[in-house]
mmJSON file of the N, C-alpha and C atoms, coordinates in Angstrom:
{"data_MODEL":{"atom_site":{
"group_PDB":["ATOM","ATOM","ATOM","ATOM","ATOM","ATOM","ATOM","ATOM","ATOM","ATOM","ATOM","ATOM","ATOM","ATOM","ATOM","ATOM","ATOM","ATOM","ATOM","ATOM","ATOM","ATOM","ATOM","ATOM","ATOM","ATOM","ATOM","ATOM","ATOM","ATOM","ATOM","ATOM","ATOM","ATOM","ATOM","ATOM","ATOM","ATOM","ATOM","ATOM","ATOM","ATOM","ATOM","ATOM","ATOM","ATOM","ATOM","ATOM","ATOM","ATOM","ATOM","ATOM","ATOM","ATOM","ATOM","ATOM","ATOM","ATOM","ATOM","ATOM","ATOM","ATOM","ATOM","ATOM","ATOM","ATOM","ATOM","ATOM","ATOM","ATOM","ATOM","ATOM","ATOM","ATOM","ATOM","ATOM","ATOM","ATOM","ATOM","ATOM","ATOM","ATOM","ATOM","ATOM","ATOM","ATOM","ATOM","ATOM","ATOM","ATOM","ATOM","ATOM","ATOM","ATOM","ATOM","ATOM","ATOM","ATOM","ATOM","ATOM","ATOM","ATOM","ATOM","ATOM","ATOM","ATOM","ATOM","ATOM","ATOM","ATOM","ATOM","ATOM","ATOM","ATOM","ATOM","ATOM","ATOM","ATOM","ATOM","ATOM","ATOM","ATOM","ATOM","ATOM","ATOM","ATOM","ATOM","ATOM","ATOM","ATOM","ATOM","ATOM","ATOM","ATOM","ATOM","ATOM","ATOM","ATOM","ATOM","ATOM","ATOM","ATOM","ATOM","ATOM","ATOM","ATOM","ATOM","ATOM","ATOM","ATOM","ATOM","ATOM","ATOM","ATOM","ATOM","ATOM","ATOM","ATOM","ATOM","ATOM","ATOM","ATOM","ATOM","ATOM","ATOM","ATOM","ATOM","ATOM","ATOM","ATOM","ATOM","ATOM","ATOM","ATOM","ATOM","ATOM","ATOM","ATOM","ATOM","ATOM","ATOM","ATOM","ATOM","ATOM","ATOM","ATOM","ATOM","ATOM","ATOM","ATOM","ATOM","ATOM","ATOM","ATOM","ATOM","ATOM","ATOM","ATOM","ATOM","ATOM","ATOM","ATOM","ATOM","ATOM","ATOM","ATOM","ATOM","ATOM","ATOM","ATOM","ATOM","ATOM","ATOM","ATOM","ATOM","ATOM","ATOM","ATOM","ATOM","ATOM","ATOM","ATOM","ATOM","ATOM","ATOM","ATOM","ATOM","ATOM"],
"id":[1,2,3,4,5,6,7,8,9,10,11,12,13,14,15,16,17,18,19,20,21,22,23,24,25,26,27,28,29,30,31,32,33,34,35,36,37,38,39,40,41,42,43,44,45,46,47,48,49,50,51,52,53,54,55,56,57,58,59,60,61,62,63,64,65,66,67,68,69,70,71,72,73,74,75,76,77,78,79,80,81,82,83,84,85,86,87,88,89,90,91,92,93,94,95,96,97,98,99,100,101,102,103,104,105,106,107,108,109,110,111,112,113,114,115,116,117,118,119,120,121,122,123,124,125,126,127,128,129,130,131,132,133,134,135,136,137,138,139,140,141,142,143,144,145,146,147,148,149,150,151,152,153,154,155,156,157,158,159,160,161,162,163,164,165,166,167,168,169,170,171,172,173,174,175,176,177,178,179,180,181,182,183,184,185,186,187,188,189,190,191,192,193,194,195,196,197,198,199,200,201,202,203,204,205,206,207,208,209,210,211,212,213,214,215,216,217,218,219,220,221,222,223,224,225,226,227,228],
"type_symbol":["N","C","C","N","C","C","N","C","C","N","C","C","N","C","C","N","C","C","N","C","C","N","C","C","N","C","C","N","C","C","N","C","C","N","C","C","N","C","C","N","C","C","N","C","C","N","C","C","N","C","C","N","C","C","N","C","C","N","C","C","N","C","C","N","C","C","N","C","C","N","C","C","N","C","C","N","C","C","N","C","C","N","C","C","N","C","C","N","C","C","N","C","C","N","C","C","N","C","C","N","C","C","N","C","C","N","C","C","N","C","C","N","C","C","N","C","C","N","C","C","N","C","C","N","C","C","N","C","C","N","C","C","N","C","C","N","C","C","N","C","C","N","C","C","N","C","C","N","C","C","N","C","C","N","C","C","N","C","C","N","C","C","N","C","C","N","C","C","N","C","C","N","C","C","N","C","C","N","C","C","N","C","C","N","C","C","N","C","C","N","C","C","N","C","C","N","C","C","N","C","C","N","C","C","N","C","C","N","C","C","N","C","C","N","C","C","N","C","C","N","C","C","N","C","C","N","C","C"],
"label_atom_id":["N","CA","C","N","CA","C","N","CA","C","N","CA","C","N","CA","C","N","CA","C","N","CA","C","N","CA","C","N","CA","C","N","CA","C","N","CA","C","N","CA","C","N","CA","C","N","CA","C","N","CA","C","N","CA","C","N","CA","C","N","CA","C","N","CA","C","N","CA","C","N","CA","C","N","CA","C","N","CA","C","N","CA","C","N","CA","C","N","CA","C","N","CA","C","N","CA","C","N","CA","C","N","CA","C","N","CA","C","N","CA","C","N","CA","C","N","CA","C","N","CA","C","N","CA","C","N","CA","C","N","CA","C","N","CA","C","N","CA","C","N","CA","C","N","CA","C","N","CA","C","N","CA","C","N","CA","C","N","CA","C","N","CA","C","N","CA","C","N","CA","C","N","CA","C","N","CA","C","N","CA","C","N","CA","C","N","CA","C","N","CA","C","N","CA","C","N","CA","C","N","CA","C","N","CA","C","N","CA","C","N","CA","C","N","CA","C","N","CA","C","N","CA","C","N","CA","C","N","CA","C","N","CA","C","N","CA","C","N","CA","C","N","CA","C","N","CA","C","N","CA","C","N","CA","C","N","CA","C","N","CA","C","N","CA","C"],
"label_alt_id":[null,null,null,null,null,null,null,null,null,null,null,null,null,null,null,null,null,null,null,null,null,null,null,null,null,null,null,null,null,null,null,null,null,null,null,null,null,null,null,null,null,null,null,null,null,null,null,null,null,null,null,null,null,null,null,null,null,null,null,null,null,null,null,null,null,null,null,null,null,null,null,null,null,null,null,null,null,null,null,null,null,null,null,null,null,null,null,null,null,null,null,null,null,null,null,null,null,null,null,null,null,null,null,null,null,null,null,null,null,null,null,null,null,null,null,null,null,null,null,null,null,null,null,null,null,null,null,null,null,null,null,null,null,null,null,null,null,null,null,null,null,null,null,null,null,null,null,null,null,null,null,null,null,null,null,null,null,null,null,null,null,null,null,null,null,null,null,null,null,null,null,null,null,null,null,null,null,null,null,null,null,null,null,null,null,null,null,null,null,null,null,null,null,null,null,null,null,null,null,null,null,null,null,null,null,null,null,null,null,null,null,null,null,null,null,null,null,null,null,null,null,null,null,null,null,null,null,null],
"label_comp_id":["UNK","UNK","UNK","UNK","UNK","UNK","UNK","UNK","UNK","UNK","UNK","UNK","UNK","UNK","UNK","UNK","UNK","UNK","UNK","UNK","UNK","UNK","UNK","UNK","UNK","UNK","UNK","UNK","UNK","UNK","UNK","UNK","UNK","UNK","UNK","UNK","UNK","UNK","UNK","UNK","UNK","UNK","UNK","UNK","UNK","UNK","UNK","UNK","UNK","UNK","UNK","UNK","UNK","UNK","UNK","UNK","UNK","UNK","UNK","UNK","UNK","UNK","UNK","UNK","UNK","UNK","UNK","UNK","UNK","UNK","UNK","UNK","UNK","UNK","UNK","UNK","UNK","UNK","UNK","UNK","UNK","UNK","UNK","UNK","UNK","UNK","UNK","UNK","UNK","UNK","UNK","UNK","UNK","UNK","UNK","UNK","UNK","UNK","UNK","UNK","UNK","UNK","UNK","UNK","UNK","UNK","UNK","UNK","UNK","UNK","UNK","UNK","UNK","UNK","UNK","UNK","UNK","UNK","UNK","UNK","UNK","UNK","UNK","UNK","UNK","UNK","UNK","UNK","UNK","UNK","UNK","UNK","UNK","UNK","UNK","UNK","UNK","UNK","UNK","UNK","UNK","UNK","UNK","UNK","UNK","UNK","UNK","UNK","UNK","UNK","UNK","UNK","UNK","UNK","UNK","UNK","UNK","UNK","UNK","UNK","UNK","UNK","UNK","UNK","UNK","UNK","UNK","UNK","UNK","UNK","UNK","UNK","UNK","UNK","UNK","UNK","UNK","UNK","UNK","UNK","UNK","UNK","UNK","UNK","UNK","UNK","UNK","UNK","UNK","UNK","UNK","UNK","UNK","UNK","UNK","UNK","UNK","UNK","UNK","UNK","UNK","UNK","UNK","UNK","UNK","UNK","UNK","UNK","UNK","UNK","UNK","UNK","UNK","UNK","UNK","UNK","UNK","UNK","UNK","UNK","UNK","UNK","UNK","UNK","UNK","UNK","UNK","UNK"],
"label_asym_id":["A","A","A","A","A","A","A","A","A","A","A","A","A","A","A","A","A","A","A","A","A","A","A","A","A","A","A","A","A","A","A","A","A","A","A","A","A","A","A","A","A","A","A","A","A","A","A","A","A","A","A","A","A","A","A","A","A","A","A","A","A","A","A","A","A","A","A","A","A","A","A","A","A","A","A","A","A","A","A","A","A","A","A","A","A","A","A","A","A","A","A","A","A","A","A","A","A","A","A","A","A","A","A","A","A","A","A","A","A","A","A","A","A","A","A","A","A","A","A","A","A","A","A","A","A","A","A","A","A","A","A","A","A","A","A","A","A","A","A","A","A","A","A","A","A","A","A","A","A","A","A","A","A","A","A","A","A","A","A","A","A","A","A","A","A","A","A","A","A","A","A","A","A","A","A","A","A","A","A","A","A","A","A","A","A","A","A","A","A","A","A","A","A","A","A","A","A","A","A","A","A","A","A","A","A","A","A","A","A","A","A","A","A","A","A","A","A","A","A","A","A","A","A","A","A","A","A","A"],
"label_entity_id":["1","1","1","1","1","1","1","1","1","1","1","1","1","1","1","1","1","1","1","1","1","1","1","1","1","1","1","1","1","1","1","1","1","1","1","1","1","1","1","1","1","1","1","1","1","1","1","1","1","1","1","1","1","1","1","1","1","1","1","1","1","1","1","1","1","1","1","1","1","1","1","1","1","1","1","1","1","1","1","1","1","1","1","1","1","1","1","1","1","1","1","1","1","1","1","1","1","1","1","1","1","1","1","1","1","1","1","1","1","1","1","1","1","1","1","1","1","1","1","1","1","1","1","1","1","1","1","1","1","1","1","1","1","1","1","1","1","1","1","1","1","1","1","1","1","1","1","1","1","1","1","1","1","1","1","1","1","1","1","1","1","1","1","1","1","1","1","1","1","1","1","1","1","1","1","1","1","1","1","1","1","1","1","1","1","1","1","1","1","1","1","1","1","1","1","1","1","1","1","1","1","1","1","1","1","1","1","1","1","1","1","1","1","1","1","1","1","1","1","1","1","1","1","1","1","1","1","1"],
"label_seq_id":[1,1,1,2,2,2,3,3,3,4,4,4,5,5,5,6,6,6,7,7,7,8,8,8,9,9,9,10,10,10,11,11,11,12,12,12,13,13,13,14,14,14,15,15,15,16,16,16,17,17,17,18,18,18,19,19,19,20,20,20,21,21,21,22,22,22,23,23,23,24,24,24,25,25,25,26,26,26,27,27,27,28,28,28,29,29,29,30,30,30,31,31,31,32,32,32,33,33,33,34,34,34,35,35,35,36,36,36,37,37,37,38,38,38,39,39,39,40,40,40,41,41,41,42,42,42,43,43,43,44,44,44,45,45,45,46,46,46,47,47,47,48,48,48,49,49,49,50,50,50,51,51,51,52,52,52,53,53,53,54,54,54,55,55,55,56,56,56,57,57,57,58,58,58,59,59,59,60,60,60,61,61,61,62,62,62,63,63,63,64,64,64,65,65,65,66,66,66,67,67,67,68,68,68,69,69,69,70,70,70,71,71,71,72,72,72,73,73,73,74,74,74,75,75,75,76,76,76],
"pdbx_PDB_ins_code":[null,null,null,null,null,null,null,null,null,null,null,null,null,null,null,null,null,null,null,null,null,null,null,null,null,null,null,null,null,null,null,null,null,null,null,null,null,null,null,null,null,null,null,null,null,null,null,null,null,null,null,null,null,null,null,null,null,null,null,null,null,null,null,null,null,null,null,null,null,null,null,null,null,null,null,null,null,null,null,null,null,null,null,null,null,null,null,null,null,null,null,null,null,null,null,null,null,null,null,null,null,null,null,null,null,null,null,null,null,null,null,null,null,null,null,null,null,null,null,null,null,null,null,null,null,null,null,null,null,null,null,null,null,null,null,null,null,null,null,null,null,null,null,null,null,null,null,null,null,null,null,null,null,null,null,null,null,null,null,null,null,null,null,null,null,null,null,null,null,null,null,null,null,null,null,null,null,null,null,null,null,null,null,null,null,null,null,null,null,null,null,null,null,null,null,null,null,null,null,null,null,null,null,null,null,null,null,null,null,null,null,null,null,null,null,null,null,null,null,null,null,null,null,null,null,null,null,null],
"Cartn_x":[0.843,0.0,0.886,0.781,1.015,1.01,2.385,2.146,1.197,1.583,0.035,0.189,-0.567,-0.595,-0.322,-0.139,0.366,2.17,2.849,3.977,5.382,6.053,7.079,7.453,8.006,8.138,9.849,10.514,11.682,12.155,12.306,12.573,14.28,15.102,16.597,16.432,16.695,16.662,18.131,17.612,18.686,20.069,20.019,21.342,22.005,23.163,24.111,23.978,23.761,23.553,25.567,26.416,27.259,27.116,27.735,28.156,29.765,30.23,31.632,31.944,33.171,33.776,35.025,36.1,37.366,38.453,38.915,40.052,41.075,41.268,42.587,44.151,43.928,45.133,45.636,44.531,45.181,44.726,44.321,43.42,42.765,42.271,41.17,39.977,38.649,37.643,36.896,36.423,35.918,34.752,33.573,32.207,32.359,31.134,31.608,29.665,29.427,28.263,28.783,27.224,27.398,27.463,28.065,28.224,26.62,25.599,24.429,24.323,23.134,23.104,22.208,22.651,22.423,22.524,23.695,24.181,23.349,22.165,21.329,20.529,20.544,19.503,18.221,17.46,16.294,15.88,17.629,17.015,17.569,16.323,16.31,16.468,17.346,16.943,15.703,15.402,13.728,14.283,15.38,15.535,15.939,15.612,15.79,14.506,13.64,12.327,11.467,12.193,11.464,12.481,13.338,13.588,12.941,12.835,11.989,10.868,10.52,8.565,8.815,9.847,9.877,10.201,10.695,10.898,9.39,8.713,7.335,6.404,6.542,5.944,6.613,7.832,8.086,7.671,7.841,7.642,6.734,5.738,4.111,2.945,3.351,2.657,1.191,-0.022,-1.159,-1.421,-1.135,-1.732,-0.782,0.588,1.459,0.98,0.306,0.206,-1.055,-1.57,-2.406,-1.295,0.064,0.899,1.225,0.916,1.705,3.065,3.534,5.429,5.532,5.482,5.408,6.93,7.566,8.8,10.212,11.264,12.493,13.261,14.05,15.722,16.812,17.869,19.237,19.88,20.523,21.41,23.278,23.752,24.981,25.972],
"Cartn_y":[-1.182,0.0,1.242,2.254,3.253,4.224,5.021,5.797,7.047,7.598,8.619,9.841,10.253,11.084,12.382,12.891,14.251,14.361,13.143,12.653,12.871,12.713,12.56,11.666,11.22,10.136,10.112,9.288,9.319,7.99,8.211,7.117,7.369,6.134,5.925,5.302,5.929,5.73,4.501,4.057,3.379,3.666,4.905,5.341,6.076,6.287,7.348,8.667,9.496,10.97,11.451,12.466,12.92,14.19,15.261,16.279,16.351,15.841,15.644,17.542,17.69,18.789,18.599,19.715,19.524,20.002,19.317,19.976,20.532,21.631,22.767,22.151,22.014,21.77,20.298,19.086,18.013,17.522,17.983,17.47,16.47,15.796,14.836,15.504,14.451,15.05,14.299,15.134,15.198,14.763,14.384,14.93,15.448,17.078,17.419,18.151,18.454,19.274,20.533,20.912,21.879,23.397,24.337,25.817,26.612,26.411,26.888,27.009,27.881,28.08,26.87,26.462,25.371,24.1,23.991,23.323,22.422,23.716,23.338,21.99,21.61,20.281,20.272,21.085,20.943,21.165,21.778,21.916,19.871,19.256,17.625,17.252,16.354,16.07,15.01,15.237,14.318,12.913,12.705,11.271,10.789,12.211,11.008,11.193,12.033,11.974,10.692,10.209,9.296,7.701,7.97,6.884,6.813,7.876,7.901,7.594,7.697,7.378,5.764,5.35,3.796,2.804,3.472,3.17,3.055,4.185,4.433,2.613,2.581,1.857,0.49,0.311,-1.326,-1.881,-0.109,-0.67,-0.706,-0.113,0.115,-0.73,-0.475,-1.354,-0.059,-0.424,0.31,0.867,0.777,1.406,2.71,2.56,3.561,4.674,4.401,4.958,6.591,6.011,7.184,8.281,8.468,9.297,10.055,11.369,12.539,12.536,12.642,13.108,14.206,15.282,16.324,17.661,16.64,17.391,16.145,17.21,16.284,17.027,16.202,17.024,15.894,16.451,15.071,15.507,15.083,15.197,14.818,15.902,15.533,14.683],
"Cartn_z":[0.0,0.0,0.0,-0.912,-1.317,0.684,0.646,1.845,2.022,2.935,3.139,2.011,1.625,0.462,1.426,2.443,2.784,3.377,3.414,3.711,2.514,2.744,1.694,1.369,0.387,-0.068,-1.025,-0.368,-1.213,-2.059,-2.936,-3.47,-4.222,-4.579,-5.018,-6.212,-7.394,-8.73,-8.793,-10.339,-10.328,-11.278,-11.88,-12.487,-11.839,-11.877,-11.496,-12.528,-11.995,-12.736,-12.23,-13.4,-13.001,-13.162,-13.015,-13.346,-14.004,-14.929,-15.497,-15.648,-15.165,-15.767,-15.903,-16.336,-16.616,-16.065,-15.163,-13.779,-14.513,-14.623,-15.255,-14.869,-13.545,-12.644,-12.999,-12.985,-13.639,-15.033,-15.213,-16.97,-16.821,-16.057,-15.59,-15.804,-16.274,-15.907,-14.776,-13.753,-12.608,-12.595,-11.771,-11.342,-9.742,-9.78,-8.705,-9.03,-7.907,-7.834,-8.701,-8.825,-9.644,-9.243,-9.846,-8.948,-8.558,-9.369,-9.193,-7.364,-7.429,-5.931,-5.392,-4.372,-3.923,-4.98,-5.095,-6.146,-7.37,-7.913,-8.231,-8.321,-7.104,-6.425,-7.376,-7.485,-8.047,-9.548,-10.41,-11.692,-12.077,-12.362,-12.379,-13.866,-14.758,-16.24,-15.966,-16.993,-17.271,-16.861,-17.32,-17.309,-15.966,-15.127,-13.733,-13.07,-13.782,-12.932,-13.475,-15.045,-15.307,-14.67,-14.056,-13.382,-11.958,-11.717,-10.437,-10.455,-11.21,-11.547,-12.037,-12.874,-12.864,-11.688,-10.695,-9.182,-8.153,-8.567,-8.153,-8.755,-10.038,-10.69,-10.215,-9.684,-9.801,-8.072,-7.16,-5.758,-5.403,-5.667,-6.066,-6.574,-8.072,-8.904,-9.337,-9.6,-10.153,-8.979,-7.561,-6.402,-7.003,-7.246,-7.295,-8.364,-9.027,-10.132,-9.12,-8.02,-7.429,-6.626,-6.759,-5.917,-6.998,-6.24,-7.389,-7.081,-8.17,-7.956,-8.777,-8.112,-8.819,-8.237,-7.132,-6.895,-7.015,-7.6,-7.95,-7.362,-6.868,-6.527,-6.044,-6.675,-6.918,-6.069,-4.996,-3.89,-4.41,-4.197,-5.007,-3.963],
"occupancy":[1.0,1.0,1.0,1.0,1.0,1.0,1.0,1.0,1.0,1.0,1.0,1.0,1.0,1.0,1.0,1.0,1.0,1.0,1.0,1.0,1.0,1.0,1.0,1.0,1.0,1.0,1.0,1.0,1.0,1.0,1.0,1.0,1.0,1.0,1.0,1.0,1.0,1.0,1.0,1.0,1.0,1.0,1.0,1.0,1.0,1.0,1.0,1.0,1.0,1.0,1.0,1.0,1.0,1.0,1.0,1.0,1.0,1.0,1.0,1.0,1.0,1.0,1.0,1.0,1.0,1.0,1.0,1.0,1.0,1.0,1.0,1.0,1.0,1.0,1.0,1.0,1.0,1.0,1.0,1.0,1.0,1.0,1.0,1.0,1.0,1.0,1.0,1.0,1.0,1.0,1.0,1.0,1.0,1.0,1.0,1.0,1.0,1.0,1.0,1.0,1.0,1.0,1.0,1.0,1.0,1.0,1.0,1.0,1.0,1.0,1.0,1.0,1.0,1.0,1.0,1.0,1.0,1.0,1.0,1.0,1.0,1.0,1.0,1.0,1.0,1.0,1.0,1.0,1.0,1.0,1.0,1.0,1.0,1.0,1.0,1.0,1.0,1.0,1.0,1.0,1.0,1.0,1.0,1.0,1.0,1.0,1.0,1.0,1.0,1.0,1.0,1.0,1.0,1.0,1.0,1.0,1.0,1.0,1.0,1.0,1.0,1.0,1.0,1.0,1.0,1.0,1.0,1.0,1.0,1.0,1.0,1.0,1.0,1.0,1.0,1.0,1.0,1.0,1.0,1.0,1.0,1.0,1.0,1.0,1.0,1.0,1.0,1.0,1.0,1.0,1.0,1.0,1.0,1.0,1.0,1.0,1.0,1.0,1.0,1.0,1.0,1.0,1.0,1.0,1.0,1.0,1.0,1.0,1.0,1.0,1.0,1.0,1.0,1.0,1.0,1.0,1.0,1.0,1.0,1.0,1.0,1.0,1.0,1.0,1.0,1.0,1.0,1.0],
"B_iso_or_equiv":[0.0,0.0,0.0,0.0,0.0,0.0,0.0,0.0,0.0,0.0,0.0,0.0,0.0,0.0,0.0,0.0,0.0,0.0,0.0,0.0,0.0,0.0,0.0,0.0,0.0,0.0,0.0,0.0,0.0,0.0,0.0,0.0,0.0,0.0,0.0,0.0,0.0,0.0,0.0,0.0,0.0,0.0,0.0,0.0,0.0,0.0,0.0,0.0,0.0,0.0,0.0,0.0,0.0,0.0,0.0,0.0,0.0,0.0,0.0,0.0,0.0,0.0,0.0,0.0,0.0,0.0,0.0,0.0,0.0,0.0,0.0,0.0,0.0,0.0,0.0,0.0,0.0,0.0,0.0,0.0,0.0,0.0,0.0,0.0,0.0,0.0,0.0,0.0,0.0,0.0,0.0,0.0,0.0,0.0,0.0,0.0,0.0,0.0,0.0,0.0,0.0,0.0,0.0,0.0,0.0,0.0,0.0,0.0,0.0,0.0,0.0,0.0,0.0,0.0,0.0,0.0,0.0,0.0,0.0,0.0,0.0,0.0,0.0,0.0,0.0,0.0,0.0,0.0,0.0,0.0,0.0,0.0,0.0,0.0,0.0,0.0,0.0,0.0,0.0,0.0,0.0,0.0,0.0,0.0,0.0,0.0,0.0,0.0,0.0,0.0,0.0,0.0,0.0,0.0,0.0,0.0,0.0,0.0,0.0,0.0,0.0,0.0,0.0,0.0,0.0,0.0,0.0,0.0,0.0,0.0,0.0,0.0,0.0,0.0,0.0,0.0,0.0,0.0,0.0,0.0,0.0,0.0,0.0,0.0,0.0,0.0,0.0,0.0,0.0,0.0,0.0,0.0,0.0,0.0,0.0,0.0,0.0,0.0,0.0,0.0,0.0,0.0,0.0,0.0,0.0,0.0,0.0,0.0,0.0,0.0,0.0,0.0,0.0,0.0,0.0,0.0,0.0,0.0,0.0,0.0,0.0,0.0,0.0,0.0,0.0,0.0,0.0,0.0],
"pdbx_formal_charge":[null,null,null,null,null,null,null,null,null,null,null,null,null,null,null,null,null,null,null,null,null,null,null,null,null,null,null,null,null,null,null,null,null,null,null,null,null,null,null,null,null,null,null,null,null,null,null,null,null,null,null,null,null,null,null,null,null,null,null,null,null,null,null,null,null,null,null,null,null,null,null,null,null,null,null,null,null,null,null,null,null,null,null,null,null,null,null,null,null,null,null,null,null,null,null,null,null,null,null,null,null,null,null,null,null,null,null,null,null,null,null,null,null,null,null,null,null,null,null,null,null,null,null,null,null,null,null,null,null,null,null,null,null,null,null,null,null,null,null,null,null,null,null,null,null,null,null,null,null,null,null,null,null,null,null,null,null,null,null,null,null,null,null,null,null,null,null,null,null,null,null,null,null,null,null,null,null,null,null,null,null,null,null,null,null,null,null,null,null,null,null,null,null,null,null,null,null,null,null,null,null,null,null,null,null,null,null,null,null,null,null,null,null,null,null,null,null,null,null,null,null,null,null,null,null,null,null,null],
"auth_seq_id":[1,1,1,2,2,2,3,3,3,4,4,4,5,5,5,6,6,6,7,7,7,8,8,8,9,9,9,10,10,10,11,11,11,12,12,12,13,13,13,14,14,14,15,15,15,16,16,16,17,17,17,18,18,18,19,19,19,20,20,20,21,21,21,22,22,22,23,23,23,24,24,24,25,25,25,26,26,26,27,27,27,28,28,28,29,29,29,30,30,30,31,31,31,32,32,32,33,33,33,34,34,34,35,35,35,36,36,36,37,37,37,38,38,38,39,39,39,40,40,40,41,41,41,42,42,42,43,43,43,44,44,44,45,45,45,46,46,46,47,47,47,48,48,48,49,49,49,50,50,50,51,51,51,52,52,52,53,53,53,54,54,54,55,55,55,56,56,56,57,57,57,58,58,58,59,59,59,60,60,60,61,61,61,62,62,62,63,63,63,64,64,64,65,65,65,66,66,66,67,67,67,68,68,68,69,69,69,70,70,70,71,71,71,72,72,72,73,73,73,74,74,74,75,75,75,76,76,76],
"auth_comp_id":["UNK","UNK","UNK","UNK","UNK","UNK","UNK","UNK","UNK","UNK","UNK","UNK","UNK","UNK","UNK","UNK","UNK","UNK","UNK","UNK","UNK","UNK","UNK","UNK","UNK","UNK","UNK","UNK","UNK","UNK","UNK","UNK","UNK","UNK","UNK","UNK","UNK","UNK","UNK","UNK","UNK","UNK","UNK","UNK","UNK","UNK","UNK","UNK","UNK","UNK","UNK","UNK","UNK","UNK","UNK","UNK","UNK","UNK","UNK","UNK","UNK","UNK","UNK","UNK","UNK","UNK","UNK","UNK","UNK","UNK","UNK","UNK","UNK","UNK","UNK","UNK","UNK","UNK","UNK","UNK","UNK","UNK","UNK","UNK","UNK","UNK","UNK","UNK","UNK","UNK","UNK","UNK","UNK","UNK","UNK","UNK","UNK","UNK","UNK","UNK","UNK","UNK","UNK","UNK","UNK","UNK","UNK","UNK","UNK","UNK","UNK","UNK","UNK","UNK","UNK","UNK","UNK","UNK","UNK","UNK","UNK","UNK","UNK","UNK","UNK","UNK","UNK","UNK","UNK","UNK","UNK","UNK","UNK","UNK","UNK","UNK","UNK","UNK","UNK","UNK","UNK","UNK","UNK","UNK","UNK","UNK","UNK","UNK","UNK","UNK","UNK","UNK","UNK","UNK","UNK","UNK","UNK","UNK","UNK","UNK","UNK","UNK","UNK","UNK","UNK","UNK","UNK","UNK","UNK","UNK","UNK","UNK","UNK","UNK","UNK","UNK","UNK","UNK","UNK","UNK","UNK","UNK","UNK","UNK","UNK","UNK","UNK","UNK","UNK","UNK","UNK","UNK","UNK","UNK","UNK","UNK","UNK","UNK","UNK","UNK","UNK","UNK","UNK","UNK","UNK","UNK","UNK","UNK","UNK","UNK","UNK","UNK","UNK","UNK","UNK","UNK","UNK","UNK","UNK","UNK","UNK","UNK","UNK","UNK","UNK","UNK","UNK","UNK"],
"auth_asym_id":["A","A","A","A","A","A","A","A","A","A","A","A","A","A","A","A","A","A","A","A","A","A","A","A","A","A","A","A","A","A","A","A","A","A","A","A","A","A","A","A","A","A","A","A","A","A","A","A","A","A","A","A","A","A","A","A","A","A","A","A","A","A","A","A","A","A","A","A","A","A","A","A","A","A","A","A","A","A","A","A","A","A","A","A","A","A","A","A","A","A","A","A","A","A","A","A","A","A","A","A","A","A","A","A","A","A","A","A","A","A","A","A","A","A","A","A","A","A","A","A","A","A","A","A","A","A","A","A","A","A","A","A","A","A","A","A","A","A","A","A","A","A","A","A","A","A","A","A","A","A","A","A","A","A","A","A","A","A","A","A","A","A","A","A","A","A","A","A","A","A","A","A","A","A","A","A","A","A","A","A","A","A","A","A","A","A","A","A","A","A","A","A","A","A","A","A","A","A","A","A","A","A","A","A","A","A","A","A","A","A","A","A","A","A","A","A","A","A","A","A","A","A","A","A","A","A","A","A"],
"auth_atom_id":["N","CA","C","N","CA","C","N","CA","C","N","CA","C","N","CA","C","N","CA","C","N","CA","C","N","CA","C","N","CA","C","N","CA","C","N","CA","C","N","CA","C","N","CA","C","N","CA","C","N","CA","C","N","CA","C","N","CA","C","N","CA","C","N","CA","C","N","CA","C","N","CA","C","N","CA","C","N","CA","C","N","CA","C","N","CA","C","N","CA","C","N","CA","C","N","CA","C","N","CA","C","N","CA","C","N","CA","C","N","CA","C","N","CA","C","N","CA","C","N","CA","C","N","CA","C","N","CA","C","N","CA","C","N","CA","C","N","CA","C","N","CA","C","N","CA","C","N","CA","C","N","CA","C","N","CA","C","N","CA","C","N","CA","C","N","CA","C","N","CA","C","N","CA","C","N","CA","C","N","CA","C","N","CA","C","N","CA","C","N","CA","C","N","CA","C","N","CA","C","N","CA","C","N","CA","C","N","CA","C","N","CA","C","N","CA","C","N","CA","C","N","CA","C","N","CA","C","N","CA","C","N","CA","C","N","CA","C","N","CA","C","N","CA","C","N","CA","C","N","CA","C","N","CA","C","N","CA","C","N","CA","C","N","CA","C"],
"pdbx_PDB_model_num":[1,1,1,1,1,1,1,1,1,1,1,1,1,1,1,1,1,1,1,1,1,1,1,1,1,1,1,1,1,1,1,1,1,1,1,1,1,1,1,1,1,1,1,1,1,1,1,1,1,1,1,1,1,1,1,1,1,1,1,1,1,1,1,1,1,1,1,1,1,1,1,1,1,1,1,1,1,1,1,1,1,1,1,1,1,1,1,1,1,1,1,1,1,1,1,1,1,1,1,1,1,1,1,1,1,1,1,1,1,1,1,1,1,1,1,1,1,1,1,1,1,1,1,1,1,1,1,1,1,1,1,1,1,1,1,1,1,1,1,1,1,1,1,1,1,1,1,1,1,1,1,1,1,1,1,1,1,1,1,1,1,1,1,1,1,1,1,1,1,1,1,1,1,1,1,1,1,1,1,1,1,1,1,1,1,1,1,1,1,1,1,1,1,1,1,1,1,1,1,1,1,1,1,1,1,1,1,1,1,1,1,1,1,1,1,1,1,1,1,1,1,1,1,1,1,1,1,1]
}}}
């Protein structure tokens, strides 16, 4: 059964999202959060809200399908 609809709900996707950039100092490329303010946590690519919603769907099932997910944010 689906949790209480006024609660939060977190769910753990199953890809690794990076942020790759390019370290000056060693020529490696990195992943590191990103400079945005608050290291922009909440601007999300689609493709992890739609892993999140396939997470919804496998732990769930059709009950899941009644939870809005209407907030994203990636924790770096």
């Amino acid at each position: 059964m689906p949790p209480n609809r006024e609660g939060a709900l977190k769910f753990w996707g199953q890809w690794i999202f990076r942020n790759t950039v390019h370290h000056p100092a060693t020529g490696s490329e990195i992943s590191m959060p990103p400079s945005g303010t608050d290291y922009d946590q909440w601007k999300v690519p689609k493709s992890l809200e739609d892993d999140v919603r396939f997470a919804n769907k496998v732990i769930f099932g059709k009950e899941g399908q009644e939870l809005e997910l209407d907030k994203f944010r990636i924790c770096w």
